[in-house]
C-alpha positions in Angstrom: 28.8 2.2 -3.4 26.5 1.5 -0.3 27.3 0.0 2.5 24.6 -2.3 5.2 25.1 -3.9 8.2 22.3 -5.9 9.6 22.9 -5.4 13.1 21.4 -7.3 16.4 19.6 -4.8 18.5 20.8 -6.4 22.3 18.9 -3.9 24.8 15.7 -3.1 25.6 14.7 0.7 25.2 13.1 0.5 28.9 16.9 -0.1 30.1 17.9 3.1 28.6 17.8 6.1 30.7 19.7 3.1 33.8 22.1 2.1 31.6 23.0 5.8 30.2 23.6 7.0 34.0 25.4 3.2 35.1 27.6 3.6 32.4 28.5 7.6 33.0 28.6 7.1 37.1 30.7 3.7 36.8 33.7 5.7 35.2 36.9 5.6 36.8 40.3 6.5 36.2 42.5 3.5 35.8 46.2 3.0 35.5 48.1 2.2 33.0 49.0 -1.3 33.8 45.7 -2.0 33.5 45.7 -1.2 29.6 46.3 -3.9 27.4 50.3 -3.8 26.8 50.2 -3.5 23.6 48.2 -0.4 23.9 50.3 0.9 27.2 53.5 0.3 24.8 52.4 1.9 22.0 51.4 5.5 24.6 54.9 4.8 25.7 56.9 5.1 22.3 54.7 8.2 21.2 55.7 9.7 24.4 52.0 10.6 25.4 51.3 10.5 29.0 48.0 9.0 30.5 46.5 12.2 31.4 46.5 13.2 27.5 44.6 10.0 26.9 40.2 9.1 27.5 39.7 5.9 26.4 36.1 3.5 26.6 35.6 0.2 25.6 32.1 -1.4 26.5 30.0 -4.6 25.2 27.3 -3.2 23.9 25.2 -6.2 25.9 26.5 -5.1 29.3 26.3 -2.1 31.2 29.6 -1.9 32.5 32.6 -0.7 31.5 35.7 -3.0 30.5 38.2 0.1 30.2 37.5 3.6 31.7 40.2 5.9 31.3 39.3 9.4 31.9 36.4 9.2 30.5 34.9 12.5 32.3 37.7 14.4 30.8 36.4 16.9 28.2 38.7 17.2 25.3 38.2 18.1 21.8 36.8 15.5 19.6 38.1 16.8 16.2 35.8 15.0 13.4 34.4 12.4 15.9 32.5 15.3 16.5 30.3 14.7 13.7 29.2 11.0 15.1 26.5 13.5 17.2 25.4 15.8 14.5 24.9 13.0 12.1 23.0 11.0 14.4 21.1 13.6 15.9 20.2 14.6 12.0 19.1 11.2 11.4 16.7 10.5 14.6 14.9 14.5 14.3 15.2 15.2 11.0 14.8 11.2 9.7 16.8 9.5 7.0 14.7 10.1 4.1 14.6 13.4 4.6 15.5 16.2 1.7 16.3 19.7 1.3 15.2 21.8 -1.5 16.5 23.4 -4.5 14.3 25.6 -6.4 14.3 27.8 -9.6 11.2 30.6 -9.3 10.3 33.5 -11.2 8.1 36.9 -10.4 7.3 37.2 -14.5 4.4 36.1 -15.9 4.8 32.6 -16.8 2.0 32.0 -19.2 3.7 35.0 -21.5 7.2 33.5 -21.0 6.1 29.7 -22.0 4.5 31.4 -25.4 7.4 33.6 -25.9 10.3 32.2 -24.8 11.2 35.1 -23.2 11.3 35.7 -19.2 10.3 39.1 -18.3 11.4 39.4 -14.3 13.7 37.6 -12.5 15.1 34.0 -12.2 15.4 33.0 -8.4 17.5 30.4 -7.1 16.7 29.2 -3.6 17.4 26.6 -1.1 17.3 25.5 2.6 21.1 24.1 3.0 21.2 21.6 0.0 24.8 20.6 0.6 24.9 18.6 -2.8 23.9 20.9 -5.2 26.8 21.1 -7.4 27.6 21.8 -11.3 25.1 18.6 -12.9 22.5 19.6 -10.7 22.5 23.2 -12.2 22.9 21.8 -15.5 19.8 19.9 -15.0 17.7 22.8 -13.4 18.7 24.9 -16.3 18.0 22.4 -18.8 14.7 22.3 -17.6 13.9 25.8 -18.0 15.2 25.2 -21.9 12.7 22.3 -22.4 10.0 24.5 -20.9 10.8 27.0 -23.8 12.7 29.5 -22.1 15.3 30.7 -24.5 15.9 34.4 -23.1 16.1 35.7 -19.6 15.3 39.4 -19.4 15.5 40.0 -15.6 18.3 39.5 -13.3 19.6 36.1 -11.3 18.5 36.2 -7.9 20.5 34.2 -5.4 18.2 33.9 -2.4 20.1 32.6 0.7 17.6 33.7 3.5 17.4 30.1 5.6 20.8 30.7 6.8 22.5 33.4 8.7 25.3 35.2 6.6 28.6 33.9 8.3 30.7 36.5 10.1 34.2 34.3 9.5 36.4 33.9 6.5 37.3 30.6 5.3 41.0 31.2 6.5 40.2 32.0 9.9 40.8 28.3 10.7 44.6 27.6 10.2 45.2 30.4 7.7 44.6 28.6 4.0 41.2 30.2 2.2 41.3 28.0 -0.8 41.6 24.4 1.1 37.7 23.2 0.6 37.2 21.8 4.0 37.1 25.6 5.1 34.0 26.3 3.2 31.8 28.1 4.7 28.0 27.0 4.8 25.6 28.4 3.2 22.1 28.3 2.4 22.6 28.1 -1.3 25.6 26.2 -1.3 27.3 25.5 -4.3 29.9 22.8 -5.5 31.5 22.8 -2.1 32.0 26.6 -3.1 35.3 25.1 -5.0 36.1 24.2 -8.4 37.4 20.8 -9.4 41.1 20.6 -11.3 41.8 17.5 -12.9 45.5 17.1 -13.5 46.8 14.3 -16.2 50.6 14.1 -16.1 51.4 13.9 -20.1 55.1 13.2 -22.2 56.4 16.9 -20.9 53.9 19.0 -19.2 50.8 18.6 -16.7 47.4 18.8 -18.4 44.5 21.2 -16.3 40.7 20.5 -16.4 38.2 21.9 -15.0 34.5 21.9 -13.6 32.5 23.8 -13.2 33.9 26.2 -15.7 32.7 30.0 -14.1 32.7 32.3 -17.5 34.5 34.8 -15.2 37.7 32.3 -14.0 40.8 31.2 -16.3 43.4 28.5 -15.2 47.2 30.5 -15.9 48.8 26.4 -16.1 52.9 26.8 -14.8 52.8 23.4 -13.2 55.9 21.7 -14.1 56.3 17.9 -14.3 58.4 16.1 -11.6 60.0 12.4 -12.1 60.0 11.8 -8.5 59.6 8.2 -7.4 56.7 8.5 -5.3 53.6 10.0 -5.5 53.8 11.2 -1.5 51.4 14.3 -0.6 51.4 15.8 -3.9 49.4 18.9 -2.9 52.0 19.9 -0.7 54.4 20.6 -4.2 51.5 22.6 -5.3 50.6 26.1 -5.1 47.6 27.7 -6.2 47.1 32.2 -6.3 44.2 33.4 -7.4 44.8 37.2 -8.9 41.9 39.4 -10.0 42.0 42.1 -12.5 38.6 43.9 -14.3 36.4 40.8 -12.9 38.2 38.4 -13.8 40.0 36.1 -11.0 42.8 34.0 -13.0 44.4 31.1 -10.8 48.0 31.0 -11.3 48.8 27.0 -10.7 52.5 26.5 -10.0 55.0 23.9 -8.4 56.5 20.5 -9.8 53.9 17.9 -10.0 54.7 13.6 -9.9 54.1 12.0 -12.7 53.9 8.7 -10.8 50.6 9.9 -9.2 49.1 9.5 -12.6 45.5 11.8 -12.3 44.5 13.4 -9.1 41.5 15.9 -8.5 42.5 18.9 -6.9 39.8 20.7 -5.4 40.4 24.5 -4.3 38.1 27.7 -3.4 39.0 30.2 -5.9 35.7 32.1 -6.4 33.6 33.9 -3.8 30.2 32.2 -3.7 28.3 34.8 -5.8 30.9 34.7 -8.4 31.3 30.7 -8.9 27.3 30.2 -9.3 26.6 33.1 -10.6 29.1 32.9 -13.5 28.7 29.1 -13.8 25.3 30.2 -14.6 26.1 32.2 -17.3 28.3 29.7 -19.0 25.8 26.8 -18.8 22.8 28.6 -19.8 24.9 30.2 -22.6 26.1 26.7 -23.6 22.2 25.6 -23.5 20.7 28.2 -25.7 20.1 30.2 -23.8 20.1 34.6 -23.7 21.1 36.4 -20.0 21.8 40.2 -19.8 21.0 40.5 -16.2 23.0 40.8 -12.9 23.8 38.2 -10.9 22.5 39.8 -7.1 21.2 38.3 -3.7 18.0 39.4 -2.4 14.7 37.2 -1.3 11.8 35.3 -3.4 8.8 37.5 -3.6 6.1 35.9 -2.0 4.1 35.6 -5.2 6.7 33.9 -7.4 6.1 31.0 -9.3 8.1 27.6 -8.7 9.2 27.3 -12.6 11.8 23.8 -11.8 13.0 22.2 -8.7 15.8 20.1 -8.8 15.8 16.5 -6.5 17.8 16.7 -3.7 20.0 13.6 -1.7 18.1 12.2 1.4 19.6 12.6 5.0 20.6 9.1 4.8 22.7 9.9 1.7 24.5 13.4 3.1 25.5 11.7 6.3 27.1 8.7 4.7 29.0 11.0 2.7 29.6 13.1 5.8 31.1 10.1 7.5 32.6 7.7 5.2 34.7 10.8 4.1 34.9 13.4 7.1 33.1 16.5 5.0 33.2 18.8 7.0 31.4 21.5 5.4 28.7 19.5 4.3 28.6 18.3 8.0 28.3 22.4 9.1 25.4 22.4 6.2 23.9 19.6 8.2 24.1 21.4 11.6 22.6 24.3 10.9 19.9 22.7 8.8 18.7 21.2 12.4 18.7 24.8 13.6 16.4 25.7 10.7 14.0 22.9 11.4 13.6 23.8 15.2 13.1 27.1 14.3 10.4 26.5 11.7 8.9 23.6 14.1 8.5 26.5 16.7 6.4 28.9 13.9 9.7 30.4 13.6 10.8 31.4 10.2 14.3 33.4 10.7 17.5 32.3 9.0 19.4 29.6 11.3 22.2 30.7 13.4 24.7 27.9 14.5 23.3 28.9 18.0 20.3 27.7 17.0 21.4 24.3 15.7 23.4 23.8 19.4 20.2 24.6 21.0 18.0 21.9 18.5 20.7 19.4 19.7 21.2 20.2 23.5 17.1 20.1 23.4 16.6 16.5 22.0 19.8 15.8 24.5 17.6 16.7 26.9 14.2 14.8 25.3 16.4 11.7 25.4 17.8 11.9 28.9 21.5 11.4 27.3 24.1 12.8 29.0 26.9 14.4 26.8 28.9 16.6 29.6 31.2 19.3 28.4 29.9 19.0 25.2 30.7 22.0 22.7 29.8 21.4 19.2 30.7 25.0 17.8 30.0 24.1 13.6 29.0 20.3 14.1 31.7 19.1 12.1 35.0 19.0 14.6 36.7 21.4 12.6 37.6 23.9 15.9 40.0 24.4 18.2 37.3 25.0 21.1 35.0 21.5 20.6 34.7 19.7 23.5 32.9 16.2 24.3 34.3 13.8 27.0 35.2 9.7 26.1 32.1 8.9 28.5 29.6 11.0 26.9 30.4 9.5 23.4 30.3 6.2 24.9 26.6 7.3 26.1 25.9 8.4 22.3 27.0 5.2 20.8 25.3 2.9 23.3 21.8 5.2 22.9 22.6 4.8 18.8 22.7 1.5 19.0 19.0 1.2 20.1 17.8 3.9 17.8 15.4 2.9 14.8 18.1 4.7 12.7 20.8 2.6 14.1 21.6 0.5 10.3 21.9 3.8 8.8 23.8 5.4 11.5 26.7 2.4 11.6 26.5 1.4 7.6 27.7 5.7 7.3 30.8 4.8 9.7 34.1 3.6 7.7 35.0 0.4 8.0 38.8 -0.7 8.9 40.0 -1.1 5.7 37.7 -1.8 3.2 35.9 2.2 2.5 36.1 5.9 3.7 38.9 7.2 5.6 39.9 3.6 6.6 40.2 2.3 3.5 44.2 2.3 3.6 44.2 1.7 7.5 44.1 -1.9 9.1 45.1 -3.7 5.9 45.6 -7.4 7.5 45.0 -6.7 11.1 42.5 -8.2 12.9 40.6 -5.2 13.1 40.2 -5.2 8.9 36.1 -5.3 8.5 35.1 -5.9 11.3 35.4 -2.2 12.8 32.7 0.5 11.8 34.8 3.1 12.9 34.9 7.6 12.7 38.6 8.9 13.2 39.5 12.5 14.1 42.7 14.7 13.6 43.9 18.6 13.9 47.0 19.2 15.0 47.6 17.9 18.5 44.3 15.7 18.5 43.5 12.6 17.4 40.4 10.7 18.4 38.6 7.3 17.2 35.0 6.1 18.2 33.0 3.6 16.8 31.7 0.0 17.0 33.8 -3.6 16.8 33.1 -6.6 16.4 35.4 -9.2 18.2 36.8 -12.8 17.1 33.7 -14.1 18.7 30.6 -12.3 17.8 30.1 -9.9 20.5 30.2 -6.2 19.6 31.3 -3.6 21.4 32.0 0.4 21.6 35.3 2.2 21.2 36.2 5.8 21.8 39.7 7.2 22.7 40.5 10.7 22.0 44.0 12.2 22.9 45.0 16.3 23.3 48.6 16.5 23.6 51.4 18.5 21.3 52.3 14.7 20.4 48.9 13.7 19.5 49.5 12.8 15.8 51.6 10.0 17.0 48.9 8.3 18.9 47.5 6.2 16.0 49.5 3.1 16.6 48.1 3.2 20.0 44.6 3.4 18.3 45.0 0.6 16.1 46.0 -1.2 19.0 42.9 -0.9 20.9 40.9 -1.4 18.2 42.5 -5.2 17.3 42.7 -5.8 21.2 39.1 -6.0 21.0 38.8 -7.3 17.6 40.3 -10.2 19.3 38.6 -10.5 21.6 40.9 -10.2 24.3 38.3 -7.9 26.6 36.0 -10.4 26.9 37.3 -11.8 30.0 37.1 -9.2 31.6 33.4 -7.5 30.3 30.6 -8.6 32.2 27.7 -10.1 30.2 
């Protein structure tokens, strides 16, 4: 499903650079009977105090500021963070760019096409693909079989030289390797590094799938059938422990599973990246045809190897919907260091990107565009830190400066909109916010930040950020909704300048 909004482009690029320093210098601190009650109220129940709170709300045909509530304040942005690497993405890198997924081979190729039989090595290689997942192989693979290829005497080379190897673990985040949103990037990422469970609740037991299907991982099934009433957070009854023994990991599923929740996909690491392409390799190719007695290794493409198959990669456009709409965050930390990569290789630079280098792309075209993001501290790109940092004015300056951008329809059409797709799709059912708010939401534990566009009862659209840090931030969302349908309504209006 794909998502347009024709938008009205209301200010004049000239006005840019003025507007971008009117709108950071006219930020004040206001009280809080100044808020809209219903706002106010809502801070008041949850017990958050004003000075946990930076809130923005600006027509995006004025310069000034309706509401300006510590908006200099630098807090973290959780996801929202991703509204700048996405957008950045889409104005340097464009939206119909693509990354690149290649199968290559030092043998020679003339002899192997008459033969069937591949004498060398079989590299796989990208720059950051972060959709290259189990059909995509398939497809590659498949390739090679039409070509001829029945037997593969060399080794599988996983070439993952355009990034720098990551010095974390997935679990250094909050202590849970397996969730997937702790993936770590990668420069041949595969299948979100996890595997796929499909669970089907039958008469008395729970039925496992799974894909890809690694020739090295088997599924040990004790999940036990619940009658419960509701379907609730169903992952939470679950537990999944991976044991290895002689090379094989076997994932011990276990804990009492709904059978009101009908089936659900459950998505877990369970494979170090070597081991979940490598051995879904060896189980597709064996499943095509197809004869492999080499190791699976990392190491480089030579410089003389032969391209043999490339398989077609998503556009920018596509990877930063997804990244939006649904808040992936490792395909987001794909995305950042990808605009590392293409700084470095714009500058005649051809080492693997560092996620210092993709801070430095960003703070550079910052500095190209004269946009002022104070305090801003992206870390990974995707929000997923404790130590991100943007203030409510600077992503107010980001949205406005979007909103002029020649990207701008593909930038907003990515956002979720109040209940209709993406991580709104359940929020704002009936409110007078539902579809008319293009909105990104953020949330660790003790943040919880919205930013976005609206558009109100009467036409005019406007900007939105609010973004709270406080031990009780997870109850500011009433208060979020509540800014959101005061200016769905239209209620700031009197008060915005035009």
């Amino acid at each position: 499903m794909r998502s347009q909004s024709l938008l009205l482009l209301v200010l004049a690029c000239a006005l840019h650079g003025a507007a971008g320093a009117a709108s950071a210098t006219s930020a004040t601190t206001v009280p809080a009977k100044t808020l809209p009650p219903t706002v106010s109220n809502a801070l008041a129940r949850a017990q958050l105090p004003l000075s946990s709170v930076s809130i923005v709300v600006q027509p995006l045909d004025a310069i000034a500021r309706t509401l300006s509530v510590n908006a200099d304040t630098p807090r973290n942005p959780a996801s929202v963070a991703k509204l700048v690497t996405t957008f950045v993405a889409l104005d340097q890198l464009g939206p119909a760019y693509t990354w690149t997924t290649e199968a290559l081979s030092d043998g020679v190729m003339a002899e192997a096409l008459s033969t069937g039989v591949l004498k060398g090595a079989l590299y796989l290689r990208s720059n950051g693909d972060p959709k290259f997942n189990h059909e995509r192989l398939w497809l590659l693979l498949r390739e090679l079989r039409d070509a001829g290829i029945r037997e593969i005497a060399g080794d599988l080379v996983l070439d993952r030289s355009a990034f720098a190897a990551q010095s974390a673990s997935p679990g250094d985040f909050d202590g849970r390797p397996l969730r997937p949103y702790n993936a770590l990037p990668d420069a041949l990422f595969f299948h979100y590094n996890s595997v796929t469970l499909r669970l089907r609740p039958g008469e008395q037991s729970v039925a496992v799938g799974m894909q890809p299907q690694p020739d090295t991982l088997r599924i040990d099934n004790r999940l036990r059938l619940n009658q419960a009433r509701e379907c609730g957070d169903w992952r939470e009854r679950l537990e999944a422990t991976p044991l290895i023994s002689d090379g094989v990991t076997r994932l011990v599923l276990s804990g009492d599973y709904p059978r009101v929740c009908g089936e659900r996909e459950w998505h877990i690491q369970a494979l170090r990246p070597n081991e979940l392409l490598g051995g879904t390799f060896r189980r597709l190719w064996q499943e095509l045809g197809g004869g492999f007695t080499g190791q699976v290794r990392e190491g480089t493409v030579p410089a003389a190897a032969t391209v043999i198959a490339v398989s077609p990669a998503p556009t920018c456009g596509e990877v930063v919907r997804d990244i939006n709409k649904f808040s992936n965050n490792v395909m987001a930390r794909q995305l950042f260091l990808t605009l590392g990569r293409e700084s470095l290789l714009r500058n005649g630079n051809p080492a693997a990107a560092r996620e210092a280098d993709a801070e430095a792309a960003i703070a550079g075209w910052l500095r190209e565009r004269r946009l002022d993001l104070p305090h801003l501290q992206l870390i990974n790109g995707s929000g997923l830190a404790r130590e991100g940092r943007v203030t409510a004015g600077g992503l107010a300056n980001l949205l406005q400066h979007a909103w002029r951008s020649p990207v701008m329809p593909e930038f907003i059409a990515s956002l979720p909109i109040t209940a209709v797709d993406g991580t709104l799709k359940k929020r704002g059912q009936g409110s007078a916010a539902a579809g008319r708010a293009h909105l990104k939401t953020g949330f660790l534990e003790g943040v919880r930040a919205i930013a976005g566009y609206v558009l109100d009862a009467q036409g005019r659209r406007w900007l939105v950020v609010m973004l709270v840090n406080h031990a009780q931030a997870g109850a500011a969302r009433e208060a979020m909704d509540a800014l959101v349908d005061w200016v769905a309504t239209g209620a700031g209006t009197a008060t915005g300048e035009r």
